[in-house]
Backbone of each chain as ProteinMPNN parsed JSONL, in Angstrom:
{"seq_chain_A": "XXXXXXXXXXXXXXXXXXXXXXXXXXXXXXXXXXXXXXXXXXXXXXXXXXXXXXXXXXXXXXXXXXXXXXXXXXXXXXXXXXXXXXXXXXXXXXXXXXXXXXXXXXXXXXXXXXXXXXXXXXXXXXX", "coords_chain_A": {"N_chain_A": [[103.839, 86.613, 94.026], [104.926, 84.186, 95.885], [104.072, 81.142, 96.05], [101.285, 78.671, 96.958], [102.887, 76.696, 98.533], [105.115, 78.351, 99.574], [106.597, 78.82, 102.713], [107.781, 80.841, 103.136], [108.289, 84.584, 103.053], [110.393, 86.845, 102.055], [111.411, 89.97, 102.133], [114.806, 92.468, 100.838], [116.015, 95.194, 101.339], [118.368, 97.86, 99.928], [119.275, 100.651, 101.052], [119.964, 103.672, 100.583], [122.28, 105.384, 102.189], [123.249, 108.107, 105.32], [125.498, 108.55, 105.536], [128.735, 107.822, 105.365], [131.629, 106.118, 106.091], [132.424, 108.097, 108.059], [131.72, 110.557, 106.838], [129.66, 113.048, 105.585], [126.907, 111.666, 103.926], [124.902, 113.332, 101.338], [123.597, 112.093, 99.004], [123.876, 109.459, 96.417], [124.969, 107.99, 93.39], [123.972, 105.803, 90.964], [125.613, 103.652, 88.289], [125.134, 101.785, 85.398], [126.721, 98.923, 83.715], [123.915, 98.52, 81.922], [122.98, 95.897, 80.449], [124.855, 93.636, 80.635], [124.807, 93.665, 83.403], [122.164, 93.097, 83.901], [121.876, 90.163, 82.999], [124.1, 88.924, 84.142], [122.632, 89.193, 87.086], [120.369, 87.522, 86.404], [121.491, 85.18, 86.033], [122.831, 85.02, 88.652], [120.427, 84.922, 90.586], [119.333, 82.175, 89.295], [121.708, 80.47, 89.898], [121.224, 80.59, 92.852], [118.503, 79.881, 92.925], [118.508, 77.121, 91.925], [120.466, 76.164, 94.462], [119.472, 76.763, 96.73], [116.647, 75.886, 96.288], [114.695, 77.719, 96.276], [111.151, 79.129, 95.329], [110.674, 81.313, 94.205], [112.406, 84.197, 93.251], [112.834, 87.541, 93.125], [114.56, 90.61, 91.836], [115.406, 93.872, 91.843], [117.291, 96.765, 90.545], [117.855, 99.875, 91.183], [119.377, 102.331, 88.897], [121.178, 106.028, 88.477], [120.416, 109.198, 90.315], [119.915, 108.687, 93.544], [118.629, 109.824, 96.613], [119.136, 109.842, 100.259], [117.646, 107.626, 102.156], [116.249, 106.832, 99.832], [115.604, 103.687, 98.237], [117.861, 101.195, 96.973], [118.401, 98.616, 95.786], [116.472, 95.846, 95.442], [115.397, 92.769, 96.886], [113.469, 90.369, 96.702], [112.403, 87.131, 98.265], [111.063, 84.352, 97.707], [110.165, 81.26, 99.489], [109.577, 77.577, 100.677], [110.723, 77.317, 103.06], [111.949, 79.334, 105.928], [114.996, 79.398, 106.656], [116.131, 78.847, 104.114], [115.121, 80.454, 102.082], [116.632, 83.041, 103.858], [118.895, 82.168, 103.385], [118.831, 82.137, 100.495], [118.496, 85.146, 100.058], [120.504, 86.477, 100.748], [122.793, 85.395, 99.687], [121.998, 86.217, 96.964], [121.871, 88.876, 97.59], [125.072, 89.338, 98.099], [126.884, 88.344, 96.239], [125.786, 89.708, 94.026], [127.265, 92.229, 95.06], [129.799, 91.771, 94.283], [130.345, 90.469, 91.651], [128.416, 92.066, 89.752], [128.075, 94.352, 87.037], [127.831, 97.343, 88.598], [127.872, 100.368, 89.238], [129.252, 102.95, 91.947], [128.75, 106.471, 92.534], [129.44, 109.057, 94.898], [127.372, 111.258, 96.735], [128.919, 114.276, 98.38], [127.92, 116.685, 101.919], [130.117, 118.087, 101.878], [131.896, 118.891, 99.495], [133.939, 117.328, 96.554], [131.513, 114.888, 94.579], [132.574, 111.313, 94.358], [133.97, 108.6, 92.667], [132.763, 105.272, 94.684], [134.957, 102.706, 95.594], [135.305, 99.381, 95.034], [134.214, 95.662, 94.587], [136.815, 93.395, 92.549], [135.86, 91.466, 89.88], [136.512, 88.1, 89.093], [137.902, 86.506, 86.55], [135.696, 84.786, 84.28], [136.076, 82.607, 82.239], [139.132, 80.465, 81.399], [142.294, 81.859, 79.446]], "CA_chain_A": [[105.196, 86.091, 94.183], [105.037, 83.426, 96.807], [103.155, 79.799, 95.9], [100.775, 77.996, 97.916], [104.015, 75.7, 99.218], [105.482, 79.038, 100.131], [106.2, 78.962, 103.798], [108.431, 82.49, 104.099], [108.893, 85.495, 101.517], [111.681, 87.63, 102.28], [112.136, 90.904, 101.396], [115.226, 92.767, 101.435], [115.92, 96.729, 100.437], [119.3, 98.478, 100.184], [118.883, 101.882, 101.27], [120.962, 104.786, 100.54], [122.49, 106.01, 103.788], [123.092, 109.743, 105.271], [126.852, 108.668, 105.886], [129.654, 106.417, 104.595], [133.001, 106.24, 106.85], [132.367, 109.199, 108.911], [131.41, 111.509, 105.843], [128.071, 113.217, 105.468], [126.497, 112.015, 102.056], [123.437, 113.547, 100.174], [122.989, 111.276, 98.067], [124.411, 108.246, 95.899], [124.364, 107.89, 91.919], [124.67, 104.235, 90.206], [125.795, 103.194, 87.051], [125.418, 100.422, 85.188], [126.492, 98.393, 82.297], [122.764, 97.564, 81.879], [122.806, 94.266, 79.442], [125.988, 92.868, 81.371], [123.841, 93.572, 84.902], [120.802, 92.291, 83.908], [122.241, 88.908, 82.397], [124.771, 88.72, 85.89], [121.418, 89.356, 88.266], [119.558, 86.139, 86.217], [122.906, 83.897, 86.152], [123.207, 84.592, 89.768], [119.312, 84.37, 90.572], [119.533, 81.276, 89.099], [122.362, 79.785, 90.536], [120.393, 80.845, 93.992], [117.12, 79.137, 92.87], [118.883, 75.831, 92.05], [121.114, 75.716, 95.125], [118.351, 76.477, 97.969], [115.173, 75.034, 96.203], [113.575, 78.371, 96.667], [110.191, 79.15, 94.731], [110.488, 82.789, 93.654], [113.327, 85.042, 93.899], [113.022, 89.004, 92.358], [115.344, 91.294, 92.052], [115.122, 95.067, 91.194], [118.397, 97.453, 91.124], [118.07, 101.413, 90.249], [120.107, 103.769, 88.562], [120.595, 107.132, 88.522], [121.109, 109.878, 91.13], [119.308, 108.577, 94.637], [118.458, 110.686, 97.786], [119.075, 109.416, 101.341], [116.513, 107.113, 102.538], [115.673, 105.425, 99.376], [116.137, 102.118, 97.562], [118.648, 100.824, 95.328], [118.347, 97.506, 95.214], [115.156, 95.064, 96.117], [115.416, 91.443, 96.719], [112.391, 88.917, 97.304], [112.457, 85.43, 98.186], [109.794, 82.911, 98.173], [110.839, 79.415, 99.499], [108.875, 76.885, 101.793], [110.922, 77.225, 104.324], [112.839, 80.297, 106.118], [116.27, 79.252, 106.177], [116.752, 78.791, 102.564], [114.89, 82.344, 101.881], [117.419, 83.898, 104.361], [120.26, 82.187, 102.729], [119.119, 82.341, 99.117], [118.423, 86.116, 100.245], [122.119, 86.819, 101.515], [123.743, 84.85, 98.3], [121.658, 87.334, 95.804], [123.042, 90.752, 97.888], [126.678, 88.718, 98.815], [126.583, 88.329, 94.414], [125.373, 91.207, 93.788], [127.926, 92.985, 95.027], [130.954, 90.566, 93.997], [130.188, 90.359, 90.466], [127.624, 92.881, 88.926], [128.787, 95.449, 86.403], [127.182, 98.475, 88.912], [129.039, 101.356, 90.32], [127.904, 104.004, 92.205], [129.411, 107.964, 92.94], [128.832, 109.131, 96.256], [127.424, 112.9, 96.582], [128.986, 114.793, 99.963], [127.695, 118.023, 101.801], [131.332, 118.923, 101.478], [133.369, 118.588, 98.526], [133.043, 117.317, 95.338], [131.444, 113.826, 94.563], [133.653, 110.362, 94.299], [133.305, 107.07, 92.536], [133.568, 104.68, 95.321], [135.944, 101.272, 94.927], [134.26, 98.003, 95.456], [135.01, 94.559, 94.055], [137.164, 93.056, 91.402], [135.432, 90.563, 89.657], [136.839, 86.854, 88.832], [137.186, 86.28, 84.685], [134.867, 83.762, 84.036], [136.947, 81.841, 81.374], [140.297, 80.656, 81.214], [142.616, 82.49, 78.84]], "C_chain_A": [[105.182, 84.708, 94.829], [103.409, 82.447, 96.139], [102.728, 79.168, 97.368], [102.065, 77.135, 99.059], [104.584, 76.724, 99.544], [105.517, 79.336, 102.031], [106.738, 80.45, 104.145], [108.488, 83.403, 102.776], [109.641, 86.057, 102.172], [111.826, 88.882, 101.899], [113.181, 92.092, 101.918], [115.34, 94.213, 100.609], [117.13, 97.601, 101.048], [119.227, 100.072, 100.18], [120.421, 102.727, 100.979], [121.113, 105.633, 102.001], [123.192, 107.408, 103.661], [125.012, 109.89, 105.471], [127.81, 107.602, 105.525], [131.194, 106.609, 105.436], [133.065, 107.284, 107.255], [131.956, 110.794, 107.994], [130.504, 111.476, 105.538], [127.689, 112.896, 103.906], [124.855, 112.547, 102.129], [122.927, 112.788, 99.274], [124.351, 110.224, 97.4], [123.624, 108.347, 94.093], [125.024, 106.708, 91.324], [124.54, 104.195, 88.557], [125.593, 102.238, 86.285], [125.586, 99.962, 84.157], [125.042, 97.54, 82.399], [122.374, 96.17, 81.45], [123.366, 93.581, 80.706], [125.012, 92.439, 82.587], [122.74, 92.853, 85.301], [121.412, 90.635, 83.619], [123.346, 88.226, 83.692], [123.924, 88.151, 87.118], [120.661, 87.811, 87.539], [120.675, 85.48, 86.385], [122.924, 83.716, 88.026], [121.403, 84.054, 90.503], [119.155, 82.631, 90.019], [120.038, 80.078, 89.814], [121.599, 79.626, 92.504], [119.225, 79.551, 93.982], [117.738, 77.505, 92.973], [119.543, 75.587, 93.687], [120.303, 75.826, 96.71], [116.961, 76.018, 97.641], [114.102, 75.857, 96.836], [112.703, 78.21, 95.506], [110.332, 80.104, 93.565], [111.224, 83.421, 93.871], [113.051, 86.494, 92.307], [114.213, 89.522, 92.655], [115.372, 92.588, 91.129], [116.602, 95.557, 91.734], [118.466, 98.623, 90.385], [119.181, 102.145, 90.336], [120.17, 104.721, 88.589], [120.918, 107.675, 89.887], [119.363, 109.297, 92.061], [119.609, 109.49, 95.549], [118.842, 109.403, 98.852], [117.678, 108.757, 101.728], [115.873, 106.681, 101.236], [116.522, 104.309, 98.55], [116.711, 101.669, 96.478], [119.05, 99.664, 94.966], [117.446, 96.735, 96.489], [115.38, 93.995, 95.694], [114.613, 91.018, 97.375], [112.399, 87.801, 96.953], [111.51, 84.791, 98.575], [110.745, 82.051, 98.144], [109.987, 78.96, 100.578], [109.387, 77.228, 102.928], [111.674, 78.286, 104.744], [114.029, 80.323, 106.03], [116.514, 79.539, 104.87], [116.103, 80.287, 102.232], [116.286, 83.283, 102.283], [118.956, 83.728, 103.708], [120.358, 82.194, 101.129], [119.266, 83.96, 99.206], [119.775, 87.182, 100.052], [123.046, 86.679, 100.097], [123.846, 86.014, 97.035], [122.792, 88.818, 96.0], [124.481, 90.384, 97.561], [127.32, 89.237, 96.916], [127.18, 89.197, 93.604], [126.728, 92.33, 93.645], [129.301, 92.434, 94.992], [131.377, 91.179, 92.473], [129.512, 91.293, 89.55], [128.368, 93.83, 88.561], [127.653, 97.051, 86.95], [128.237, 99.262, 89.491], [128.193, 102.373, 90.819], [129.092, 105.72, 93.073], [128.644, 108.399, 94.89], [129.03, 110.948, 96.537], [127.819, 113.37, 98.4], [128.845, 115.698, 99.883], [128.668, 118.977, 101.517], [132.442, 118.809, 100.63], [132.887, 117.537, 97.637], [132.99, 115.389, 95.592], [132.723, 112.872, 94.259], [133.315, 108.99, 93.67], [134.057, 105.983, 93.763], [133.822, 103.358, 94.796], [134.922, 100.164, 95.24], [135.323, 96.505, 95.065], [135.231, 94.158, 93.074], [136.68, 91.976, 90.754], [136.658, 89.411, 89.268], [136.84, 86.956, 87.139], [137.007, 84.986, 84.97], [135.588, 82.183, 83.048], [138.135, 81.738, 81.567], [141.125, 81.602, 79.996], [142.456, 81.833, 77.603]], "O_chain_A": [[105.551, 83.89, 93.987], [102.265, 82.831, 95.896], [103.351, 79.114, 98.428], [101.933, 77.106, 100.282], [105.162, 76.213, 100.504], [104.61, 79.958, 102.584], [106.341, 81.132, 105.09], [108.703, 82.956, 101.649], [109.558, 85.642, 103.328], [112.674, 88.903, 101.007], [112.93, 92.709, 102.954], [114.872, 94.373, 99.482], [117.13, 98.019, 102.205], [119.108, 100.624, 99.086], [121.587, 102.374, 101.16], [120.289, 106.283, 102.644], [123.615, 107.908, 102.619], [125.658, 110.935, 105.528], [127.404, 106.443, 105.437], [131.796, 107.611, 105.053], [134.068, 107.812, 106.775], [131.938, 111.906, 108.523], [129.987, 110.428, 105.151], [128.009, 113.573, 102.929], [123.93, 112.162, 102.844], [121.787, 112.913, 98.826], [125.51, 110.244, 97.814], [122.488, 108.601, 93.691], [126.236, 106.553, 91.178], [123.629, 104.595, 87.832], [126.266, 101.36, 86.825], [124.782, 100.326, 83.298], [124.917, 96.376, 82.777], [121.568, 95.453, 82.043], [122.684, 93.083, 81.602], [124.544, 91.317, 82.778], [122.39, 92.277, 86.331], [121.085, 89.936, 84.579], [123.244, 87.049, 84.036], [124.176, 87.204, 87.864], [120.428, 86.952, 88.389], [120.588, 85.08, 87.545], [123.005, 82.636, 88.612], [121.246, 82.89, 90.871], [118.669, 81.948, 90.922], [119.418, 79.095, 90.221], [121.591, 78.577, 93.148], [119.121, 78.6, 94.757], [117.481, 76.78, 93.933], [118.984, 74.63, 94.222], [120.546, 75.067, 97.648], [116.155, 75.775, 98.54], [113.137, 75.489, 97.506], [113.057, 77.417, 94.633], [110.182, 79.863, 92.368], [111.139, 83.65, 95.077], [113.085, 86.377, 91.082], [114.918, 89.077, 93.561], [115.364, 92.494, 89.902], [117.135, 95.16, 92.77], [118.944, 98.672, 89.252], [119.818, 102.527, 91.317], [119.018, 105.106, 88.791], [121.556, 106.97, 90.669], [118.214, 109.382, 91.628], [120.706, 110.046, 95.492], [118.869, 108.231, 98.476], [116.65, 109.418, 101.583], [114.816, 106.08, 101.429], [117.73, 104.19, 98.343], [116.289, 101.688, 95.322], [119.862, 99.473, 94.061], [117.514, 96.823, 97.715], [115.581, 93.797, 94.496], [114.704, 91.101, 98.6], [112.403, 87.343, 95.811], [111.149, 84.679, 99.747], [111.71, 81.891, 97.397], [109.619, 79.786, 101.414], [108.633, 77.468, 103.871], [112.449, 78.508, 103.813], [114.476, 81.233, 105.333], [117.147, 80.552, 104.572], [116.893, 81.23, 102.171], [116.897, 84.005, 101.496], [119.842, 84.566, 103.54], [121.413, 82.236, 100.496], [120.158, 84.364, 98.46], [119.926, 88.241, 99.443], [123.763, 87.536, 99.582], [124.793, 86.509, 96.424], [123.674, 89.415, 95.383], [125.089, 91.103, 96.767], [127.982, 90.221, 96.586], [128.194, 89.428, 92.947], [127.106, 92.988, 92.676], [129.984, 92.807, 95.946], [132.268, 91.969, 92.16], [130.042, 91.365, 88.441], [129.23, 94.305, 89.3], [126.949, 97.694, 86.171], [129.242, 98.874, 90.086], [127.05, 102.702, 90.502], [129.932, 105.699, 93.972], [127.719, 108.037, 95.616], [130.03, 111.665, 96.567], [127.216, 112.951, 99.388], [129.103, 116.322, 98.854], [128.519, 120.132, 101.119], [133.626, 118.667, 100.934], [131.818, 116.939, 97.76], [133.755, 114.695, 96.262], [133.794, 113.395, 93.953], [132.416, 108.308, 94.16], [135.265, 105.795, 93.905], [133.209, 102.856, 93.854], [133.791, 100.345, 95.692], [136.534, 96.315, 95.178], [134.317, 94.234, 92.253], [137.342, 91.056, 91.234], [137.788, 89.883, 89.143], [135.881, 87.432, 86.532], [137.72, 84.212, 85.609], [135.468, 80.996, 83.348], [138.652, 82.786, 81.955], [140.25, 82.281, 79.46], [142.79, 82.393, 76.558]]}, "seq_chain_B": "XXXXXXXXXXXXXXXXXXXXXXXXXXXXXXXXXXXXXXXXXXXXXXXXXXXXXXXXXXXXXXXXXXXXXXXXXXXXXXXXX", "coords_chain_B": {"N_chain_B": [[142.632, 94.247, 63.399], [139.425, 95.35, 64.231], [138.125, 96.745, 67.198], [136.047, 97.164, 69.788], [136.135, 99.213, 72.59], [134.506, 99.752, 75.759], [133.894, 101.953, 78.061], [133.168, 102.572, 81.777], [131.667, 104.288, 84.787], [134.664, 105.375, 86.696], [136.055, 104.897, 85.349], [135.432, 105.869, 82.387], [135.665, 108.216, 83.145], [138.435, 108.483, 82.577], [138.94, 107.775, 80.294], [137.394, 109.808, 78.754], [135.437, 109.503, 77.627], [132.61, 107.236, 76.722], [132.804, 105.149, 74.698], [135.474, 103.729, 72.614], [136.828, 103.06, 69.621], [139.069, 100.724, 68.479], [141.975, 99.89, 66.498], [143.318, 97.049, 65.938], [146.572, 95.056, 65.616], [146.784, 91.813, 63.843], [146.236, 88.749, 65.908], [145.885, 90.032, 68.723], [145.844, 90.344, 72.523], [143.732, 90.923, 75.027], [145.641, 92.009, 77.229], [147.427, 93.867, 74.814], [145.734, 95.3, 74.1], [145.082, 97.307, 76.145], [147.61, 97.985, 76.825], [147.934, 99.736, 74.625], [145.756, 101.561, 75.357], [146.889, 102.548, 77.324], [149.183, 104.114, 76.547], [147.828, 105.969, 75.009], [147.033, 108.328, 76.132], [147.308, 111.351, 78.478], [145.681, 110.906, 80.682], [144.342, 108.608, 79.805], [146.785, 106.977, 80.547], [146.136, 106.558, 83.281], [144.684, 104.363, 83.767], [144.479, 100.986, 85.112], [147.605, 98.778, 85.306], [146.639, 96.17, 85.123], [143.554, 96.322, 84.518], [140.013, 94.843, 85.293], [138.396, 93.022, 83.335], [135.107, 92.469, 80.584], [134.854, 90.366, 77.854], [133.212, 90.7, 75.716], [130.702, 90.684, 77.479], [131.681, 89.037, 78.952], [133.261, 87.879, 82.029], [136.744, 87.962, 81.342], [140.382, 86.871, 81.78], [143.389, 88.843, 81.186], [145.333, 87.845, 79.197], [143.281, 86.811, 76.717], [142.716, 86.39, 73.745], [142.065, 88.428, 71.177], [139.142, 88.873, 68.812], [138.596, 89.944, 65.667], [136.262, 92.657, 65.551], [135.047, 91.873, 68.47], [133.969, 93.165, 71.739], [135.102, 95.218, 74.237], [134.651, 95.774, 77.469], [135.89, 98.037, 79.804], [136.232, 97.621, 83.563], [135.436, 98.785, 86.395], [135.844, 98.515, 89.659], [133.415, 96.848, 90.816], [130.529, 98.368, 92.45], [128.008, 97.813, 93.496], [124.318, 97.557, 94.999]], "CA_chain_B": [[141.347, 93.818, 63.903], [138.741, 96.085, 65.068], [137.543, 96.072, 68.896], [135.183, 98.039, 70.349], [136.477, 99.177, 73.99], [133.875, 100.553, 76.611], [134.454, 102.529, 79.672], [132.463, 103.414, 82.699], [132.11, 105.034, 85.94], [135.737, 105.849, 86.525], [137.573, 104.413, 83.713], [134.519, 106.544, 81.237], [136.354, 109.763, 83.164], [139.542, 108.497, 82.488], [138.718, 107.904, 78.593], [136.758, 110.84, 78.622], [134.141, 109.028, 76.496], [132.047, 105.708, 77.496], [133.511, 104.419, 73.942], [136.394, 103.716, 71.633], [136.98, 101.729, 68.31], [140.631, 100.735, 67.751], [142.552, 98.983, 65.253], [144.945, 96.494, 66.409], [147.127, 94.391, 64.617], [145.904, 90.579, 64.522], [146.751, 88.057, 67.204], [146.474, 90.483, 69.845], [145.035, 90.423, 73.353], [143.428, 91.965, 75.938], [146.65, 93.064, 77.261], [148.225, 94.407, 74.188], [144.83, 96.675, 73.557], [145.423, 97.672, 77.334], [148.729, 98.91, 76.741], [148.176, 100.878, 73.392], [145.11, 102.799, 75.705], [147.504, 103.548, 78.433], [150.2, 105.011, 75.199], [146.804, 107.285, 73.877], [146.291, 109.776, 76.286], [147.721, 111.112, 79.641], [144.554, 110.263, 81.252], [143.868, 107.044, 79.706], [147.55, 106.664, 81.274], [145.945, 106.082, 84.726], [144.074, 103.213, 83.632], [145.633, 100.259, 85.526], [147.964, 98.159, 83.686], [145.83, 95.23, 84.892], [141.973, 95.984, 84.934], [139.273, 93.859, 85.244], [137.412, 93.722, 81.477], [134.759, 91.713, 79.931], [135.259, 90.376, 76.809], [131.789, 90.114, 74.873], [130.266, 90.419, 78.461], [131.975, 87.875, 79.876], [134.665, 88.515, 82.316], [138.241, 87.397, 80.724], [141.68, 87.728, 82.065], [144.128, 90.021, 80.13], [145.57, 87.073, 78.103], [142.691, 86.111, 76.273], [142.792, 86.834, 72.351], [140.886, 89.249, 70.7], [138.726, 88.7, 67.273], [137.592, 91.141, 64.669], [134.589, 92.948, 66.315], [134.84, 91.997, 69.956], [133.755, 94.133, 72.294], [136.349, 94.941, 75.447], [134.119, 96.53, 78.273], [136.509, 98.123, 80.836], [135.16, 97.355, 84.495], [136.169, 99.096, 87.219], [136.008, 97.596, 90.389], [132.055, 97.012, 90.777], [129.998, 98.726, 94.02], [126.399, 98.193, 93.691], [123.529, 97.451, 96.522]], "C_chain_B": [[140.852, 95.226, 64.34], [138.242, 95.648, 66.054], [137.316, 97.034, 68.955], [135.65, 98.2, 72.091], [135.58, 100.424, 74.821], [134.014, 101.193, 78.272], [133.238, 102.887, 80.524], [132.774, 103.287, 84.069], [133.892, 105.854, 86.187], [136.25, 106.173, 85.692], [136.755, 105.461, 82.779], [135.143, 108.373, 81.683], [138.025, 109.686, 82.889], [140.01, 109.205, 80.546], [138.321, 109.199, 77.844], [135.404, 110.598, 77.578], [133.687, 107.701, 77.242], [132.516, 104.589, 76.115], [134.401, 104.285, 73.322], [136.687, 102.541, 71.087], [138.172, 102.125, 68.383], [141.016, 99.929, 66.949], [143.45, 98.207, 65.793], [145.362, 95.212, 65.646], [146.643, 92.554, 65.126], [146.717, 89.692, 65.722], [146.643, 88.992, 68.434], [145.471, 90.327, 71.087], [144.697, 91.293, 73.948], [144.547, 92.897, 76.632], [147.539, 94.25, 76.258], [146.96, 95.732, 74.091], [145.194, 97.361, 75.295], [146.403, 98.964, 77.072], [149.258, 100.109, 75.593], [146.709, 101.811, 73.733], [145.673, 103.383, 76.47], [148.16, 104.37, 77.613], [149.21, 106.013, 74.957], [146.92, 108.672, 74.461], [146.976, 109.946, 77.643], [146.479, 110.873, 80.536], [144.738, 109.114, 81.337], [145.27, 106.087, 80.715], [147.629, 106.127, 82.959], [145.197, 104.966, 84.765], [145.156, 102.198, 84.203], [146.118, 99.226, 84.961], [146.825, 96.437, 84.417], [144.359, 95.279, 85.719], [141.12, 95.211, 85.062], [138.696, 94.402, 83.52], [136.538, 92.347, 81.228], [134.807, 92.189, 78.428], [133.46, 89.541, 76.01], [130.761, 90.163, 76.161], [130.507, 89.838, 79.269], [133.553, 87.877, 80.696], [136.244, 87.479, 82.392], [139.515, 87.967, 81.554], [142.498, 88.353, 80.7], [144.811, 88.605, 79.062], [144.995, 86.57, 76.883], [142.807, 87.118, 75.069], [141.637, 87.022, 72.206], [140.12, 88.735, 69.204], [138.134, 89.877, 66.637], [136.412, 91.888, 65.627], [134.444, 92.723, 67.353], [134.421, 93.032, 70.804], [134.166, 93.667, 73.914], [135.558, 95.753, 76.392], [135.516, 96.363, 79.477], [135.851, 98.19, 82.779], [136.225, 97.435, 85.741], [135.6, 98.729, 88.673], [134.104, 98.079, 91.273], [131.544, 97.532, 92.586], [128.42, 98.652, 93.671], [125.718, 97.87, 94.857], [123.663, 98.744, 96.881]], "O_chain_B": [[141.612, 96.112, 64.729], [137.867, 94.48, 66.154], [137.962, 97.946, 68.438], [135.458, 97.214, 72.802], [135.775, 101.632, 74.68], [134.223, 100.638, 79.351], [132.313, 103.491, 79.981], [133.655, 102.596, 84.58], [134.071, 106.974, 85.71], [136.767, 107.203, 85.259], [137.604, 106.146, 82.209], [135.116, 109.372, 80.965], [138.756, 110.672, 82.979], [140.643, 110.081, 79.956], [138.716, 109.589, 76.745], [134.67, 111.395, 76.993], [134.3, 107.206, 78.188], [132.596, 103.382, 76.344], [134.522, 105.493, 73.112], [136.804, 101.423, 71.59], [138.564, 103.292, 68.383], [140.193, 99.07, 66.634], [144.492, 98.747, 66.166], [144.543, 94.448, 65.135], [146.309, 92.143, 66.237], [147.729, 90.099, 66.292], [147.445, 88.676, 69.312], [144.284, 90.18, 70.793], [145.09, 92.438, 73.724], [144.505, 94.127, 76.664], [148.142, 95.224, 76.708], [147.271, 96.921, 74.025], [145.928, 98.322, 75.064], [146.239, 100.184, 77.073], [150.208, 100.89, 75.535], [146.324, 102.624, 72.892], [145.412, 104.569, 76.668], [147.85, 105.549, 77.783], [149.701, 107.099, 74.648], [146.928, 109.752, 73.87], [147.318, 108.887, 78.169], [147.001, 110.375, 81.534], [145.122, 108.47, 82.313], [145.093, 105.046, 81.347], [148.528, 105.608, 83.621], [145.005, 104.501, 85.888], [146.36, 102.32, 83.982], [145.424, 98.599, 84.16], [146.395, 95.759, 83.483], [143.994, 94.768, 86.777], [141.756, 94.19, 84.8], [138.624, 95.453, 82.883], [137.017, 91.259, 81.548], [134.811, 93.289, 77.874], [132.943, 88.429, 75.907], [129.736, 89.553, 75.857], [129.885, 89.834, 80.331], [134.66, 87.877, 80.155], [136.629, 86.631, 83.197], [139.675, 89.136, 81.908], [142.18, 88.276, 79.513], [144.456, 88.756, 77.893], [145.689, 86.011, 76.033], [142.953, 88.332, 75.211], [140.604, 86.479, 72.599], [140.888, 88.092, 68.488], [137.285, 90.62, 67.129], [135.799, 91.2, 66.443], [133.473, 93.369, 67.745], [134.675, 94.104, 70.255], [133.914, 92.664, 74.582], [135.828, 96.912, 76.08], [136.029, 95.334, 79.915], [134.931, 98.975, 83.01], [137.208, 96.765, 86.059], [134.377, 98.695, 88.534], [133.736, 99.052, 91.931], [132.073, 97.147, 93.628], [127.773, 99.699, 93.639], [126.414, 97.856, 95.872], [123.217, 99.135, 97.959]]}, "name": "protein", "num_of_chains": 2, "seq": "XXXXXXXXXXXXXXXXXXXXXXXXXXXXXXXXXXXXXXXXXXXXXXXXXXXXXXXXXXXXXXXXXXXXXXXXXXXXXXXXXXXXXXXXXXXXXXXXXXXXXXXXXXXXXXXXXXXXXXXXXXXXXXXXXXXXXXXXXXXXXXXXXXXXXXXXXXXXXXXXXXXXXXXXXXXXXXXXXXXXXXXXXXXXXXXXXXXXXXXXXXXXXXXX"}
């Protein structure tokens, strides 16, 4: 990942947690319009790479029914210098969860699962 | 015109399917296909009259005119990470 001129890599990892607003979860299940997601995650990767003059930026995001304690979305940043890592880092997640066509259900020990709300995206074009 | 309109997470339990082909008469937009899925079904009736949607992938407001073959993904208000 990270080039010789690499001074920092970054990596960050969204974990599935045991609780969400005071309610026990088991687990978490994401959706995704896959094409849309993937073609979102490079547009915004992109826009990242140009605007901090990092090196290397990844980005992984799974689907599917997750357990507590693991990972559902992985972001690494190569860039010379730490700042711009931490803030191309931030931009990707910030993005991420702005714009991407992902959703995700949320399993509780009591009562039946829920899709939770998130954010409305922007249309891209005028009318 | 034909348009291809896709649903998920919510909206795919609203529809009760993740797809539907409709017919709609020409000139029309994103809002008019809107308002002849809320008319289909009492379900689809909870769809809100103004969702987010991409149009070909690309996310359009409800004004934007449809063409032959488009494809209307319904997109309900995104949570990933």
């Amino acid at each position: 990942m990270a080039t010789p001129s690499d001074g920092a890599v970054l990596l960050f990892w969204g974990v599935v947690r045991n609780q969400n607003e005071g309610r026990e979860v088991n687990g978490l299940e994401y959706e995704a319009y896959a094409e849309m997601a993937e073609a979102k995650l490079r547009g915004i990767v992109t826009e990242a790479a140009q605007r901090w003059g990092v090196g290397e930026i990844a980005v992984v995001h799974r689907v599917g029914k997750l357990n507590v304690g693991e990972a559902s979305v992985g972001i690494a940043v190569a860039a010379p210098h730490r700042e711009d890592a931490y803030e191309a880092s931030r931009y990707v997640i910030e993005e991420l969860k702005r714009r991407v066509p992902i959703w995700k259900r949320e399993h509780y020990l009591d009562g039946p699962s829920a899709w939770l709300g998130g954010a409305v995206p922007e249309p891209e074009v005028p009318a | 015109m034909t348009i291809r309109s896709l649903f998920f997470a919510s909206y795919r339990d609203l529809a009760g399917t993740g797809e539907l082909v409709l017919t709609l008469s020409a000139s029309s937009t994103v809002a008019d296909l809107v308002a002849q899925l809320r008319a289909s079904s009492r379900t689809l009736a909870l769809l809100p009259a103004a969702p987010a949607v991409a149009v070909n992938m690309t996310y359009a407001p409800l004004e934007t005119a449809l063409r032959d073959g488009d494809e209307v993904a319904f997109i309900p208000p995104v949570a990933g990470g």
